[in-house]
C-alpha positions, 0 to 999 in steps of 0.5 A: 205206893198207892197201888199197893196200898189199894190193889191187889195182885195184878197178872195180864200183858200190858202192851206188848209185855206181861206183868205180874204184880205181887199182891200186897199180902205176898210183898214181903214173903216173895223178897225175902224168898227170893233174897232181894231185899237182903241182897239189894238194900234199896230195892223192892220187888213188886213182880215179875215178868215171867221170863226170869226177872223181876220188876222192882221199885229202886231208891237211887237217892232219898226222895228219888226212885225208879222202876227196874226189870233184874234178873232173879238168878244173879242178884247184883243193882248193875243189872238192874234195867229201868223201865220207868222213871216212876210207877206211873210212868213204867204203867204208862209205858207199857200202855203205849206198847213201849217194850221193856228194854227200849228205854 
């Protein structure tokens, strides 16, 4: 919450992947466009990796979250992948050179 609480959009490759994290004046008008949060009720997209899929904050149970990579075109939580348990830790990841779907 703090990044997006005090940053704005973010758009360069991170290790091997690049990222585009959606500016917090665009959050809201990009989920609704896209369907996800009425599609995905516990999912927030924050971005995207430009190849199809979005990068989202997903609650999985109260108090506990998870950063997943979804597919833009077939909205559905079972093919949501996680990339990180954690913004911090999906960051920290992509700085180590970790690649999206070694998890």
């Amino acid at each position: 919450m703090f990044y997006i609480q005090n940053y704005l959009g973010f758009e360069e490759t991170i290790g091997r992947e690049y990222v585009r994290l959606w500016d917090i004046n665009e959050l809201m008008e990009k989920n609704k466009g896209y369907c996800i949060t009425e599609t995905l009720t516990n999912t927030l997209g924050i971005g995207t990796n430009g190849g199809g899929e979005f990068i989202a904050i997903e609650q999985f149970e109260i108090d506990n979250y998870r950063v997943v990579l979804s597919p833009f075109i077939d909205l559905d939580k079972k093919y949501h992948i996680q990339i990180g348990s954690s913004f911090s830790d999906f960051l920290i990841r992509l700085d180590q050179g970790l690649e999206w779907f070694n998890y």
